[in-house]
N, CA, C and O atoms as CSV, one atom per row, in Angstrom:
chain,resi,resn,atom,element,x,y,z
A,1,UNK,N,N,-92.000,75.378,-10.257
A,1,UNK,CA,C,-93.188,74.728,-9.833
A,1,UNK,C,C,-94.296,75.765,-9.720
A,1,UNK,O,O,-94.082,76.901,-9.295
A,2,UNK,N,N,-95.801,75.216,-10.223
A,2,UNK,CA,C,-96.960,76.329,-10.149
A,2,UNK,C,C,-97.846,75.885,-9.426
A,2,UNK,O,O,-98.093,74.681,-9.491
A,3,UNK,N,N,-98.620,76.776,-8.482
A,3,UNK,CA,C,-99.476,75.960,-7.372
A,3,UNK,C,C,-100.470,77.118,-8.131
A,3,UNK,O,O,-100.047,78.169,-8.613
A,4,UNK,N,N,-102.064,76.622,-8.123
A,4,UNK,CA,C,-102.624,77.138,-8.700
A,4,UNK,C,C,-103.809,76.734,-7.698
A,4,UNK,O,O,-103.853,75.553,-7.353
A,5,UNK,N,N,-104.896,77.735,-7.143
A,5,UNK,CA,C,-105.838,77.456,-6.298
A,5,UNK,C,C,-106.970,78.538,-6.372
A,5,UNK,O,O,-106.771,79.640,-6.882
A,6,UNK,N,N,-108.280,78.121,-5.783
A,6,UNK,CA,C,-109.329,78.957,-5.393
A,6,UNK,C,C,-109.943,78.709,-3.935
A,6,UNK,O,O,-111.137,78.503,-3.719
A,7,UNK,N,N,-109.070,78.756,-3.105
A,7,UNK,CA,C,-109.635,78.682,-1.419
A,7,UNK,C,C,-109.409,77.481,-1.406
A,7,UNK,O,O,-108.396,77.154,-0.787
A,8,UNK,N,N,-110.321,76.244,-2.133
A,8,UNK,CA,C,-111.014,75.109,-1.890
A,8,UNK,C,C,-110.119,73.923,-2.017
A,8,UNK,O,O,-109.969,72.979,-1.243
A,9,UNK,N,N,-109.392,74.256,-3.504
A,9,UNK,CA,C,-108.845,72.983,-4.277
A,9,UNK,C,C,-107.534,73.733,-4.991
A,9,UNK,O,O,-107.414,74.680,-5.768
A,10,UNK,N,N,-107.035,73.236,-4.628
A,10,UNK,CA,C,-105.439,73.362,-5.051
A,10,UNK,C,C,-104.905,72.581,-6.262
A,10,UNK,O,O,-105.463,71.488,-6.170
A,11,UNK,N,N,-104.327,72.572,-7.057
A,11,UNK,CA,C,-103.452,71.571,-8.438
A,11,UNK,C,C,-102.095,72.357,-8.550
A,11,UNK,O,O,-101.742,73.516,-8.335
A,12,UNK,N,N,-101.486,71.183,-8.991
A,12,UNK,CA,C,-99.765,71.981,-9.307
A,12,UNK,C,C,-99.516,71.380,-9.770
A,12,UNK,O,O,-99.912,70.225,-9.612
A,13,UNK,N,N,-98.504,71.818,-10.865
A,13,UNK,CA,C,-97.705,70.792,-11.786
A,13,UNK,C,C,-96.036,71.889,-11.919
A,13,UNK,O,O,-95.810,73.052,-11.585
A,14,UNK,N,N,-95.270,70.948,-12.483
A,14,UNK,CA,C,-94.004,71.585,-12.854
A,14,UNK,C,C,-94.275,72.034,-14.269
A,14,UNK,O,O,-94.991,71.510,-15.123
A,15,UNK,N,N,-93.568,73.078,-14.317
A,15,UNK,CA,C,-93.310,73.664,-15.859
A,15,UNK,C,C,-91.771,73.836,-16.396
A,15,UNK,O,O,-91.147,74.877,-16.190
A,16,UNK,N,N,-91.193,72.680,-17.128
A,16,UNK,CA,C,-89.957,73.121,-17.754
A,16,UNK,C,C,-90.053,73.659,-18.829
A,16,UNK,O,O,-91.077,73.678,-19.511
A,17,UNK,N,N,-88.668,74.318,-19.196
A,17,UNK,CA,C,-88.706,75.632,-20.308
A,17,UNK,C,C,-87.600,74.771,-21.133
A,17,UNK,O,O,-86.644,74.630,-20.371
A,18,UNK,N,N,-87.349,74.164,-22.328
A,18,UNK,CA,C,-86.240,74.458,-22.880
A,18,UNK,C,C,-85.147,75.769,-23.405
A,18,UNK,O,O,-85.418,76.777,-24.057
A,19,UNK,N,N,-83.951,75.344,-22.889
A,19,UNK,CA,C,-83.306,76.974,-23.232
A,19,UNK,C,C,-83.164,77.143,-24.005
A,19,UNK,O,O,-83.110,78.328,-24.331
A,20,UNK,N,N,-82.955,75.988,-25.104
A,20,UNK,CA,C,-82.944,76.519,-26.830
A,20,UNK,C,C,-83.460,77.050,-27.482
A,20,UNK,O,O,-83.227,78.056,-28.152
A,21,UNK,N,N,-84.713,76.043,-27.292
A,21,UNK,CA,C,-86.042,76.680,-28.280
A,21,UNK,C,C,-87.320,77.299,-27.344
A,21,UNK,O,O,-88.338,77.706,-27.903
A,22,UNK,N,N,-87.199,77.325,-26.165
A,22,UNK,CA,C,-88.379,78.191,-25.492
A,22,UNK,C,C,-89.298,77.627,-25.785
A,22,UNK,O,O,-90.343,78.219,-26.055
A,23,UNK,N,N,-89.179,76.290,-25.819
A,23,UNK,CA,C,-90.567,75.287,-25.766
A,23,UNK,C,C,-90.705,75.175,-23.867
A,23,UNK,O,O,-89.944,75.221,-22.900
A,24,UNK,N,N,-92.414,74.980,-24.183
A,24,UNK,CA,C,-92.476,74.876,-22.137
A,24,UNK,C,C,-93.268,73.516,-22.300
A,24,UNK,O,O,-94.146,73.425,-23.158
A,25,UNK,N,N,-92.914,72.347,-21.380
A,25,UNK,CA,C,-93.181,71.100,-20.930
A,25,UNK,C,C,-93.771,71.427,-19.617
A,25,UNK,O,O,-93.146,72.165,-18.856
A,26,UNK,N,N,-95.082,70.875,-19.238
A,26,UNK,CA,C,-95.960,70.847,-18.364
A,26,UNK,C,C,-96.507,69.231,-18.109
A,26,UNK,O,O,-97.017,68.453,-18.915
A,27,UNK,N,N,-96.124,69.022,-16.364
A,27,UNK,CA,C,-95.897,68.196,-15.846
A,27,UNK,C,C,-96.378,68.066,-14.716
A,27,UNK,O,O,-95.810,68.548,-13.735
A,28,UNK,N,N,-97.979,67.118,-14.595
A,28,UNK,CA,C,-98.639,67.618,-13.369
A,28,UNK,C,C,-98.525,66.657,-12.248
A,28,UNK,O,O,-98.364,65.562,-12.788
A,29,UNK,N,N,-98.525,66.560,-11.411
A,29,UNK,CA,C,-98.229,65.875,-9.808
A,29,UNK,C,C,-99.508,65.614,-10.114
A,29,UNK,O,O,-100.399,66.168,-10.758
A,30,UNK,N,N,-99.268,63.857,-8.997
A,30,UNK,CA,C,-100.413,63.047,-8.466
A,30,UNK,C,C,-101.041,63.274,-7.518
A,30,UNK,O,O,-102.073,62.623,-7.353
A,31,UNK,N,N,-100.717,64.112,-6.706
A,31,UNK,CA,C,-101.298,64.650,-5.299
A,31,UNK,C,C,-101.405,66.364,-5.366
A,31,UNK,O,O,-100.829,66.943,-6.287
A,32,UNK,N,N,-102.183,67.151,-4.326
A,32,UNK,CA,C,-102.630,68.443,-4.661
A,32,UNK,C,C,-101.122,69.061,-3.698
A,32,UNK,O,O,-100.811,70.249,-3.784
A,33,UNK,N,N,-100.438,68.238,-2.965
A,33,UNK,CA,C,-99.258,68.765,-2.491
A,33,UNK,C,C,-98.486,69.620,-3.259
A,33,UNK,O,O,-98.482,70.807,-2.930
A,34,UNK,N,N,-97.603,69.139,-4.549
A,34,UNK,CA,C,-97.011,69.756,-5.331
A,34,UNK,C,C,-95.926,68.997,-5.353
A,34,UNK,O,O,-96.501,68.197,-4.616
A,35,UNK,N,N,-94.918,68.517,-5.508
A,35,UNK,CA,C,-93.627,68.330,-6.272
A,35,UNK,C,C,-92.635,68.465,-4.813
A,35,UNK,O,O,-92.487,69.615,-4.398
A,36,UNK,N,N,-92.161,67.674,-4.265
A,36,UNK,CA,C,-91.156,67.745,-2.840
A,36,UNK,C,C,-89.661,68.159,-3.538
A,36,UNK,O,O,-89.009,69.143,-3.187
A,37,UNK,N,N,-89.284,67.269,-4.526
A,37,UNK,CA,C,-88.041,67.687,-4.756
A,37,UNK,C,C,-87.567,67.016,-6.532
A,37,UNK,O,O,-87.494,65.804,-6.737
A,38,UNK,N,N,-87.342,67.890,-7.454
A,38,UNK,CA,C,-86.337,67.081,-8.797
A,38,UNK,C,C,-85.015,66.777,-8.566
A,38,UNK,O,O,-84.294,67.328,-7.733
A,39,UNK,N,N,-84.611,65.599,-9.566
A,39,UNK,CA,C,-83.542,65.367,-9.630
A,39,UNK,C,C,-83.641,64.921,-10.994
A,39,UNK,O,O,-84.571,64.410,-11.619
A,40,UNK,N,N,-82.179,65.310,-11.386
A,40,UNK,CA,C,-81.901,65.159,-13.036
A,40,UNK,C,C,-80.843,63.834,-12.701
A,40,UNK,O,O,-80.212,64.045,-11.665
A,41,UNK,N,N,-80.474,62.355,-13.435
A,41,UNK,CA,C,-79.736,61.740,-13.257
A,41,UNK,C,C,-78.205,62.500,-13.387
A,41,UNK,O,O,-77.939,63.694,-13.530
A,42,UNK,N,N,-77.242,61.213,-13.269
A,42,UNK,CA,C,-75.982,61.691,-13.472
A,42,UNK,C,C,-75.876,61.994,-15.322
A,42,UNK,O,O,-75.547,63.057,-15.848
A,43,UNK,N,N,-76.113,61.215,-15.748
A,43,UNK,CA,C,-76.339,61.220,-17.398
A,43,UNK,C,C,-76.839,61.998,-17.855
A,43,UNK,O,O,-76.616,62.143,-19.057
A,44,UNK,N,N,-77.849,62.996,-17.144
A,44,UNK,CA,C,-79.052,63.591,-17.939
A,44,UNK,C,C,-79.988,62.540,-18.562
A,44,UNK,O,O,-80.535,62.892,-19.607
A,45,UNK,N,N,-80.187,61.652,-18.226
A,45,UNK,CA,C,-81.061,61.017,-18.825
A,45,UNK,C,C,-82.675,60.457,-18.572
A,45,UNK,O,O,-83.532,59.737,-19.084
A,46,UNK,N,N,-82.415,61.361,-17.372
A,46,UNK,CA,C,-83.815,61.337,-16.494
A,46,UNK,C,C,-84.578,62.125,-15.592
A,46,UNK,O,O,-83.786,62.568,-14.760
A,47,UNK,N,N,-85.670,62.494,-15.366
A,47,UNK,CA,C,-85.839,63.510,-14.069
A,47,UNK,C,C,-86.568,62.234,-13.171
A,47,UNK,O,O,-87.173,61.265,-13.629
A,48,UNK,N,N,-86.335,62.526,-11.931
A,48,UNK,CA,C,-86.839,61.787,-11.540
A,48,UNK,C,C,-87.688,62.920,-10.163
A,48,UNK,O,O,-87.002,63.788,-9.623
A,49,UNK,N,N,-88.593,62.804,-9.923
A,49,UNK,CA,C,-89.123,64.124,-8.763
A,49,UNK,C,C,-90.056,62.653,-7.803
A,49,UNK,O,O,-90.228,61.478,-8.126
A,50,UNK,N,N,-90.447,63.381,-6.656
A,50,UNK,CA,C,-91.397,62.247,-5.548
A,50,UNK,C,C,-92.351,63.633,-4.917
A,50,UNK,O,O,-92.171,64.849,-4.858
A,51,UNK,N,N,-93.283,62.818,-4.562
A,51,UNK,CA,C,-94.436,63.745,-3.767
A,51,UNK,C,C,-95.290,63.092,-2.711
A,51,UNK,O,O,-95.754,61.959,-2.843
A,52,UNK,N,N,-95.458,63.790,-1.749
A,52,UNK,CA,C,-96.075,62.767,-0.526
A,52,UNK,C,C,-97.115,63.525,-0.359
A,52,UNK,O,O,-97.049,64.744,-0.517
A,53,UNK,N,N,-98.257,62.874,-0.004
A,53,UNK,CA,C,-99.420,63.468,0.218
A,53,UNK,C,C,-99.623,63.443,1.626
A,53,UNK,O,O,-99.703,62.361,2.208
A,54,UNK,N,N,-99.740,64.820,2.395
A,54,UNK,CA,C,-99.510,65.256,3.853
A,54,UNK,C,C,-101.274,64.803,3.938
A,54,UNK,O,O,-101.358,64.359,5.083
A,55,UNK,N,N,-102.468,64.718,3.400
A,55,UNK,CA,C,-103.887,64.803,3.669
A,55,UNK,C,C,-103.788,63.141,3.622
A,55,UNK,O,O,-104.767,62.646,4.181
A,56,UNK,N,N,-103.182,62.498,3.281
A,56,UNK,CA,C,-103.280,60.663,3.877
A,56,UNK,C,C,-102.370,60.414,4.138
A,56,UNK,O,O,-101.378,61.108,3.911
A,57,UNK,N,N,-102.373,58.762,5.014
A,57,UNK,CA,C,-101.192,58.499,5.702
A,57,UNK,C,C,-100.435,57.828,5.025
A,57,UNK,O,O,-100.975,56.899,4.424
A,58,UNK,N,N,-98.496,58.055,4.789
A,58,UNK,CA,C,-97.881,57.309,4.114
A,58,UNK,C,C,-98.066,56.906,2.530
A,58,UNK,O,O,-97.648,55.914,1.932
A,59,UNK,N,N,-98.821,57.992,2.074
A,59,UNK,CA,C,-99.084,57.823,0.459
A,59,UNK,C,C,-97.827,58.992,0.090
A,59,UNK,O,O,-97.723,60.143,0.512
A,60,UNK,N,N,-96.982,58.278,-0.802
A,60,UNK,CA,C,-96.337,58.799,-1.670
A,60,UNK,C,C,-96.168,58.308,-3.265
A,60,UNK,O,O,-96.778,57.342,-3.722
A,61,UNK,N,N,-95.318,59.065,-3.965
A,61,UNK,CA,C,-95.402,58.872,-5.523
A,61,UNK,C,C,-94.106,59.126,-5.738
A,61,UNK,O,O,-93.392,59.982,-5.215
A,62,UNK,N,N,-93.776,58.065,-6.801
A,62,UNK,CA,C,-92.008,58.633,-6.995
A,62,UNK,C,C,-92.694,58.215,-9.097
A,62,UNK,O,O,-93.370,57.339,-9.637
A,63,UNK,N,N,-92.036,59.347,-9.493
A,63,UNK,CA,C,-92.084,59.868,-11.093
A,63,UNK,C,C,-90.864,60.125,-11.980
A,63,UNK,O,O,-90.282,61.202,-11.854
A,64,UNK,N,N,-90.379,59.115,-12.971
A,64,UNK,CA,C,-89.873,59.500,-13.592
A,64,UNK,C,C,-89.646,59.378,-15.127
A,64,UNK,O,O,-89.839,58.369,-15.806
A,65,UNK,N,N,-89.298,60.327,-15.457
A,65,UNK,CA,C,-89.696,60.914,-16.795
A,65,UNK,C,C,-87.816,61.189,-17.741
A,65,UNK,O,O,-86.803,61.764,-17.343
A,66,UNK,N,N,-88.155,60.394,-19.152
A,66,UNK,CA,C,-86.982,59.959,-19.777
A,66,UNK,C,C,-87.013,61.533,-20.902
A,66,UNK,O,O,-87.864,62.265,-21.408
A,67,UNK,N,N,-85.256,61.394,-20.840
A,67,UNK,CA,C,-85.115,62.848,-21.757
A,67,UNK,C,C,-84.089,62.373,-23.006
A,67,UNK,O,O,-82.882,62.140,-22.934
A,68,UNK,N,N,-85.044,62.303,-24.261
A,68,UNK,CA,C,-84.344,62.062,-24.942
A,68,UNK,C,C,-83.891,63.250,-26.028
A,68,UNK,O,O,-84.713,63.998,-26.556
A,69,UNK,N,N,-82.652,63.296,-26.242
A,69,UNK,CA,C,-82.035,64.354,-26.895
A,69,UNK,C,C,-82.180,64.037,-28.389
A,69,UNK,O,O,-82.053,62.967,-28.984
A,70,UNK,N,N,-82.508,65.370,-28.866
A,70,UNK,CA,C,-83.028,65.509,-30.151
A,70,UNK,C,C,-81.770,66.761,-30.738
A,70,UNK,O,O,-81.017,67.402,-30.006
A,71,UNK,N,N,-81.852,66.833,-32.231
A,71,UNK,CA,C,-80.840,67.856,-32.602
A,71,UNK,C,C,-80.646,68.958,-32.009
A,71,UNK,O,O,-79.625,69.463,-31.541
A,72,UNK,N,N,-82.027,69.397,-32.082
A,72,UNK,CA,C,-81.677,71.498,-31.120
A,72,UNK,C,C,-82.493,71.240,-29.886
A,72,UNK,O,O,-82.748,72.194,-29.151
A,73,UNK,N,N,-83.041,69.711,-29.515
A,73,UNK,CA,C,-83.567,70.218,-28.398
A,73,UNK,C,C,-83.387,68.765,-27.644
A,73,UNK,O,O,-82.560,67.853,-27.667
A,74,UNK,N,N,-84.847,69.112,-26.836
A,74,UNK,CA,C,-84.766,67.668,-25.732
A,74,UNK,C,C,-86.303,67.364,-25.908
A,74,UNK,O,O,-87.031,68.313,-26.200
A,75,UNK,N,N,-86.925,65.932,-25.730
A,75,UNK,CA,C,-87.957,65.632,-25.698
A,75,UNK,C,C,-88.350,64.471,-24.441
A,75,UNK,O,O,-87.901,63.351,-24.197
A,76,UNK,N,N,-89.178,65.136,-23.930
A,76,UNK,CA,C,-89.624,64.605,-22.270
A,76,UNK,C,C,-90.586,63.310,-22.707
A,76,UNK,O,O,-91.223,63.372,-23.759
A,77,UNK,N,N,-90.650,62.231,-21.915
A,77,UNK,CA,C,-91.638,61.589,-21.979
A,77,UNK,C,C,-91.755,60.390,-20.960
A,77,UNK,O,O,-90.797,59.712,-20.588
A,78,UNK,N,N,-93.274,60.197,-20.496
A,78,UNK,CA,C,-93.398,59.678,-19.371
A,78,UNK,C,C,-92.530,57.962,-19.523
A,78,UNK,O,O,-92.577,57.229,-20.511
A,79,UNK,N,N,-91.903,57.736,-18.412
A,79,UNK,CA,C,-91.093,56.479,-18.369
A,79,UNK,C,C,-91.952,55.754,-17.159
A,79,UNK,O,O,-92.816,54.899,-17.354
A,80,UNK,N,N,-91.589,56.206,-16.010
A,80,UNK,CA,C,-92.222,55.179,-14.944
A,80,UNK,C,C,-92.735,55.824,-13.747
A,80,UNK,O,O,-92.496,57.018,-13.564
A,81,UNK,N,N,-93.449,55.117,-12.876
A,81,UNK,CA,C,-94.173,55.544,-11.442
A,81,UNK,C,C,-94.256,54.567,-11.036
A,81,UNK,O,O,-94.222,53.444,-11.539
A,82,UNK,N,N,-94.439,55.129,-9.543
A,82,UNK,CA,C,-94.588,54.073,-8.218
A,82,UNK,C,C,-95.471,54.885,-7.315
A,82,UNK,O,O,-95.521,56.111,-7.211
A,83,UNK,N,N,-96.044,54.118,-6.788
A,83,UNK,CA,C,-97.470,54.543,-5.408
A,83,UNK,C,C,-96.888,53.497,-4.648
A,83,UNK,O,O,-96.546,52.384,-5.048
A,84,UNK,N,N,-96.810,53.998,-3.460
A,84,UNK,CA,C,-96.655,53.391,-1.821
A,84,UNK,C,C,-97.560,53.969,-1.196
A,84,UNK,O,O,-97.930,55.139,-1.286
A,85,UNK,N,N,-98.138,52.679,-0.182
A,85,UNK,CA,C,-98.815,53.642,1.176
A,85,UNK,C,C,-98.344,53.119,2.297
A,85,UNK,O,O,-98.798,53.171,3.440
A,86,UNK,N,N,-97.053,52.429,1.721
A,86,UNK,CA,C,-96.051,52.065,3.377
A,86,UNK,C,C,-95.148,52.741,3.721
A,86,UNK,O,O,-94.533,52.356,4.716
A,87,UNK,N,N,-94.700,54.038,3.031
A,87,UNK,CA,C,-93.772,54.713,3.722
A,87,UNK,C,C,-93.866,56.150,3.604
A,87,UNK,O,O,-94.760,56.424,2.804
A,88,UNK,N,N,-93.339,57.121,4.049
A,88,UNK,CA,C,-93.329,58.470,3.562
A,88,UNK,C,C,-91.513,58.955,3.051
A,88,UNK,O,O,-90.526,58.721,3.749
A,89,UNK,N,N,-91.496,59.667,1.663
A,89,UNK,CA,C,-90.001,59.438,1.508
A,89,UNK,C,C,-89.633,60.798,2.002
A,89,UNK,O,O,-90.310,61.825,1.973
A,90,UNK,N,N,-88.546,60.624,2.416
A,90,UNK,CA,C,-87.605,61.879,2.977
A,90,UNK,C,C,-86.753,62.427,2.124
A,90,UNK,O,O,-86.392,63.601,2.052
A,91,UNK,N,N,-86.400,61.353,1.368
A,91,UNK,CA,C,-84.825,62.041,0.125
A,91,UNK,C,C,-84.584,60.958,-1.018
A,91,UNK,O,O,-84.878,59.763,-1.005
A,92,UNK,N,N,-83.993,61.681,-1.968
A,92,UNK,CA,C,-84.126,60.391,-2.997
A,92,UNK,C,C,-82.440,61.186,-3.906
A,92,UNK,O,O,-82.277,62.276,-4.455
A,93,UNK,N,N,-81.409,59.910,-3.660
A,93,UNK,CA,C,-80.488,60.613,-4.452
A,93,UNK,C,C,-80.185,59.595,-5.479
A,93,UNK,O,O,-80.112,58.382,-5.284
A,94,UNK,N,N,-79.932,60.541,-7.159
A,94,UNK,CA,C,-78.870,59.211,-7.890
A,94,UNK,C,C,-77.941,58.145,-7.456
A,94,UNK,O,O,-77.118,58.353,-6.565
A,95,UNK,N,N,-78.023,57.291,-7.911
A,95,UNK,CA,C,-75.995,56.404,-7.566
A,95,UNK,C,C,-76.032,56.478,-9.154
A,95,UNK,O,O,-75.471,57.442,-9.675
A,96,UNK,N,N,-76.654,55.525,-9.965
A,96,UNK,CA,C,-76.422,55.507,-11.817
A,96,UNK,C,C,-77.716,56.416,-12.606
A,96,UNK,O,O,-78.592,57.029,-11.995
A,97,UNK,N,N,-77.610,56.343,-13.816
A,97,UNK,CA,C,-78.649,56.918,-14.548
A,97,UNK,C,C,-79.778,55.649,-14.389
A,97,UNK,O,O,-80.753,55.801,-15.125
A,98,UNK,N,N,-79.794,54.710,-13.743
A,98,UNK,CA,C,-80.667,53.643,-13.381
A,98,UNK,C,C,-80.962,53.096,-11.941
A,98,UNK,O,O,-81.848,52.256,-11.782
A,99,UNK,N,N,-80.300,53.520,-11.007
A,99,UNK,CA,C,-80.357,53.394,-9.998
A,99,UNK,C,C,-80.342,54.483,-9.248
A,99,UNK,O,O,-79.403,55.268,-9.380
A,100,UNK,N,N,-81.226,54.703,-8.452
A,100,UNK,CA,C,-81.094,55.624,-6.308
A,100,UNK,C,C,-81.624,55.161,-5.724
A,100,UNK,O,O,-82.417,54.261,-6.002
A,101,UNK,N,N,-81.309,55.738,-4.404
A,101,UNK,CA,C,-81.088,55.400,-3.306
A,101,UNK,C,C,-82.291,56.361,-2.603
A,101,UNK,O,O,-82.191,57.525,-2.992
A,102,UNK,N,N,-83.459,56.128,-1.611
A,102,UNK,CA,C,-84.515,56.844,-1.147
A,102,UNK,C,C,-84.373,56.576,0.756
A,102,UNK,O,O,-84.154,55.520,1.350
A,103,UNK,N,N,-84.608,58.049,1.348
A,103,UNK,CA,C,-84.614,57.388,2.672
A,103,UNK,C,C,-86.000,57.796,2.778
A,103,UNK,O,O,-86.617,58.704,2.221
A,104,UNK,N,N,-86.390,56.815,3.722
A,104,UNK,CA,C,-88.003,56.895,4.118
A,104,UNK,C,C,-88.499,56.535,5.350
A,104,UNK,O,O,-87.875,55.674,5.971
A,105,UNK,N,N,-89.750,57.139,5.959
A,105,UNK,CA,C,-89.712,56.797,7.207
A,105,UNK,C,C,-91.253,56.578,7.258
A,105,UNK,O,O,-91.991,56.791,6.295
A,106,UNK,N,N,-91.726,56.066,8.651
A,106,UNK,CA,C,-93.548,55.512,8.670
A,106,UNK,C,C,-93.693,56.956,9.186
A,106,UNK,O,O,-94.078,57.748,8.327
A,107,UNK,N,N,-93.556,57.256,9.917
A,107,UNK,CA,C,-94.390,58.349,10.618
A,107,UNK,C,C,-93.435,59.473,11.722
A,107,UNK,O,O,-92.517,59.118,12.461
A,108,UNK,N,N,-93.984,60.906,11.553
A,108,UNK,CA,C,-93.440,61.646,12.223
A,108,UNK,C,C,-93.812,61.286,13.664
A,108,UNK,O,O,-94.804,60.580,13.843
A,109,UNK,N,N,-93.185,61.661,14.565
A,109,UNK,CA,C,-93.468,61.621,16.292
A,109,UNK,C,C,-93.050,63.015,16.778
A,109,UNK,O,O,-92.655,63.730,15.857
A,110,UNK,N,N,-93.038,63.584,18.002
A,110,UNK,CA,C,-92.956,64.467,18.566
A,110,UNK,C,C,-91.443,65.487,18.701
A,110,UNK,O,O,-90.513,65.388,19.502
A,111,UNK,N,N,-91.627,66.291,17.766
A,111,UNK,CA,C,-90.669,67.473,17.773
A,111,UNK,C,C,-90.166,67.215,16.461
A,111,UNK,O,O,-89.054,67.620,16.124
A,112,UNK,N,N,-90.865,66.610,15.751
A,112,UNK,CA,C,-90.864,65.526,14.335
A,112,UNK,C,C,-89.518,65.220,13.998
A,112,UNK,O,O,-88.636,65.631,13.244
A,113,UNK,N,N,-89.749,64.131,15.047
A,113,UNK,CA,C,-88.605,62.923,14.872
A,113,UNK,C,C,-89.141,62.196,14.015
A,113,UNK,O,O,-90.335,62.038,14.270
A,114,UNK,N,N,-88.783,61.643,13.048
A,114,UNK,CA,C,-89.309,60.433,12.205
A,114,UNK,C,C,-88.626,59.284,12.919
A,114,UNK,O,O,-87.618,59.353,13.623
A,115,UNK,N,N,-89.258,58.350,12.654
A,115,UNK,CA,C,-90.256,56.844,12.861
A,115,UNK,C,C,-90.380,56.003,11.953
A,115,UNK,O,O,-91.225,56.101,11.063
A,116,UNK,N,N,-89.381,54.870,12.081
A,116,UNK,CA,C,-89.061,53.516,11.438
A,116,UNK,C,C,-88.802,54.489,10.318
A,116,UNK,O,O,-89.593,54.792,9.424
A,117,UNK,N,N,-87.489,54.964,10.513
A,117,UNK,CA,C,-86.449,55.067,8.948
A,117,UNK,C,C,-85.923,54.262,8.697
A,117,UNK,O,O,-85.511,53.424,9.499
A,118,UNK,N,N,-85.713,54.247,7.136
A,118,UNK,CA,C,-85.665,52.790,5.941
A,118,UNK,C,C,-84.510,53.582,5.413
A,118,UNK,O,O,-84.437,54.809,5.483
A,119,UNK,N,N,-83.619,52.800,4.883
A,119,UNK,CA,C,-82.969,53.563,3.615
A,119,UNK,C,C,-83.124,52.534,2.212
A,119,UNK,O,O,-82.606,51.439,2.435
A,120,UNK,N,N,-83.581,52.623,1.149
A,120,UNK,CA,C,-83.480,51.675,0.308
A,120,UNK,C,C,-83.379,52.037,-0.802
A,120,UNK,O,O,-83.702,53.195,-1.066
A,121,UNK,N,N,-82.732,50.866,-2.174
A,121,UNK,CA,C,-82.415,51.155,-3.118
A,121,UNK,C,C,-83.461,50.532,-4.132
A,121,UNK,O,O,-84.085,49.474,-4.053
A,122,UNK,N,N,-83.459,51.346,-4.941
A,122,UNK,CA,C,-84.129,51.004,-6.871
A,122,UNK,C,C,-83.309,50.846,-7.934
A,122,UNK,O,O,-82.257,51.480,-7.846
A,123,UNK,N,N,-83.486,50.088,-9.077
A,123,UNK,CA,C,-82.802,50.114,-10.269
A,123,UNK,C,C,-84.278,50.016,-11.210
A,123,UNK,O,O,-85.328,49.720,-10.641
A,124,UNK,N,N,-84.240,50.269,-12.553
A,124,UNK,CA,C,-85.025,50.055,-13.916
A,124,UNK,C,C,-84.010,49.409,-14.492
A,124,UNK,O,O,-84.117,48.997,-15.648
């Protein structure tokens, strides 16, 4: 992950490398946060990463991006997104190459306990 700034304004995006061919894939986040956490499916058939924006309340982004395998390499390309401004996510794990599982909560409280945790599931 690259955080790139001048005092004021911040941008970040991920940079993957293929190991074969030393091709680099550049992949920029919806928010100036940066990238909370990747996950590659069980299949390889997906990355899926989320990002919460700490400067508004309960805005997050969940991103994922399909990898389709080519002879000597791999080729990335945007599949799907989601914007919420009802929850903030905490964790996001596989169950299938089509389905996970996200825990999420409204709001931190004091000694940051989180507040109305959710656990819920997605499929494509």
């Amino acid at each position: 992950m690259i955080y790139a700034g001048n005092g004021r304004n911040e941008i970040a995006w991920m940079e993957a490398i293929d190991s074969i061919n030393n091709k680099h894939y550049y992949i920029e986040n919806s928010f100036d946060d940066g990238f909370m956490e990747t996950r590659i499916s069980p299949g390889i058939k997906y990355i899926l990463w989320f990002q919460n924006n700490w400067s508004g309340y309960r805005n997050s982004f969940i991103s994922i991006v399909k990898i389709n395998p080519e002879v000597i390499s791999y080729k990335y390309t945007d599949f799907l997104g989601y914007k919420s401004s009802d929850w903030i996510i905490k964790e996001i794990v596989w169950i299938t190459d089509t389905t996970f599982a996200l825990k999420v909560y409204e709001e931190k409280g004091e000694n940051d306990k989180l507040i109305g945790v959710r656990y819920l599931k997605a499929s494509f």
